[in-house]
SERO-4910 file (N, C-alpha, C, O; in steps of 0.05 Angstrom, whole numbers):
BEGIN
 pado doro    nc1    nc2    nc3   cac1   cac2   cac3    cc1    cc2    cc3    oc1    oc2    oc3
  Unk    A     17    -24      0      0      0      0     17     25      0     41     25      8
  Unk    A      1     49    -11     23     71    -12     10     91     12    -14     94     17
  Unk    A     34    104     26     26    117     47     38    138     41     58    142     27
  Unk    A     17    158     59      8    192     60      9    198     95      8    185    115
  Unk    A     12    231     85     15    237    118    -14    246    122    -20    260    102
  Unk    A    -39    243    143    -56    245    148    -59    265    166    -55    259    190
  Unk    A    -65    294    159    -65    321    177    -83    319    205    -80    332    226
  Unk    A   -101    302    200   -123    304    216   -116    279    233   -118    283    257
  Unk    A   -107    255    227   -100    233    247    -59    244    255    -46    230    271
  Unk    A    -54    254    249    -23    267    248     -9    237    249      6    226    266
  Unk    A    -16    230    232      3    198    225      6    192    188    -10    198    170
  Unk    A     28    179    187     20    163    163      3    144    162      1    127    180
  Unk    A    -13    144    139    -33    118    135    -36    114    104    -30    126     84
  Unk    A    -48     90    110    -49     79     79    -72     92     58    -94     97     66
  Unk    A    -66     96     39    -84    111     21   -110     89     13   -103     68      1
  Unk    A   -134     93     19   -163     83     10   -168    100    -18   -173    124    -19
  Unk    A   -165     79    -41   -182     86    -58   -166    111    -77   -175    132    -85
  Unk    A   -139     98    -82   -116    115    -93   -123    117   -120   -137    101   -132
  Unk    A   -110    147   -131   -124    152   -153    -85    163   -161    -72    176   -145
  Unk    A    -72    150   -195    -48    163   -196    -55    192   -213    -63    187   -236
  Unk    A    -55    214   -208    -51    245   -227    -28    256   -227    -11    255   -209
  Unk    A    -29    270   -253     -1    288   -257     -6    311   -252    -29    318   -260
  Unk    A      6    328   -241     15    359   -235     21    372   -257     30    362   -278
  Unk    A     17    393   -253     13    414   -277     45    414   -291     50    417   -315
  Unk    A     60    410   -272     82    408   -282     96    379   -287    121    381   -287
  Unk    A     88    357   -291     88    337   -306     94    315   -283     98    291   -287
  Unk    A     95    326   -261    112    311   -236     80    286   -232     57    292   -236
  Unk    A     91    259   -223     73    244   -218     60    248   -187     76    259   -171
  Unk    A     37    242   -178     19    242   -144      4    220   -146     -1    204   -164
  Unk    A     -3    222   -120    -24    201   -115    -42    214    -89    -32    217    -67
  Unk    A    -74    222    -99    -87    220    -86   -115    206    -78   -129    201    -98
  Unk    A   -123    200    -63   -139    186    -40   -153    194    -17   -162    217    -16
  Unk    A   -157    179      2   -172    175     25   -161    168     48   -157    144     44
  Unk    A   -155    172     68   -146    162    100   -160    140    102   -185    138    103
  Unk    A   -141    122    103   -159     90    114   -168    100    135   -192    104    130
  Unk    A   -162    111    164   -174    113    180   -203    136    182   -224    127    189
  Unk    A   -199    163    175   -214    177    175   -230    186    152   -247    203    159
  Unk    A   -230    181    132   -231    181    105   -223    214     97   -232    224     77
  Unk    A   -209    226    110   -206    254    104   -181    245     73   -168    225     71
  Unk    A   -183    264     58   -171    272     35   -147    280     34   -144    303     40
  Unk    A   -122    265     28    -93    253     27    -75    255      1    -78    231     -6
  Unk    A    -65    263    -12    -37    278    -24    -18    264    -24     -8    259     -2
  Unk    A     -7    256    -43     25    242    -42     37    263    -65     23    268    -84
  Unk    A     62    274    -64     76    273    -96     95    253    -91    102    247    -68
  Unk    A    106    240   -114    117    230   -122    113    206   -129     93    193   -121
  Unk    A    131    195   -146    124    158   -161    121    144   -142    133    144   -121
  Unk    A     93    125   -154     78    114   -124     79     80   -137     70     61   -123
***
C-alpha cells in the first residue's frame, strides 16, 4: 500500500481508494482517502 501523511490523524496511513494524477508540471501524485478517517490525502511522487 502507498502511504500519506494524514493532517487530521497526524500519522501516516495507507491511502483508500488511490487515484495516480499528474501535476501541472508533469511531476507524478497520488491522491486518495485516510484508511482511517476518510479525510482527503496527497502524495507527490512515483507511487
Amino acid at each position: 500500500m502507498i502511504k500519506a501523511y494524514c493532517f487530521k490523524c497526524k500519522e501516516k496511513v495507507d491511502i483508500k481508494d488511490s487515484e495516480r494524477v499528474t501535476l501541472n508540471n508533469g511531476r507524478p501524485a497520488t491522491k486518495g482517502l485516510c484508511n482511517n478517517c476518510s479525510t482527503k490525502v496527497f502524495r507527490i511522487g512515483k507511487a
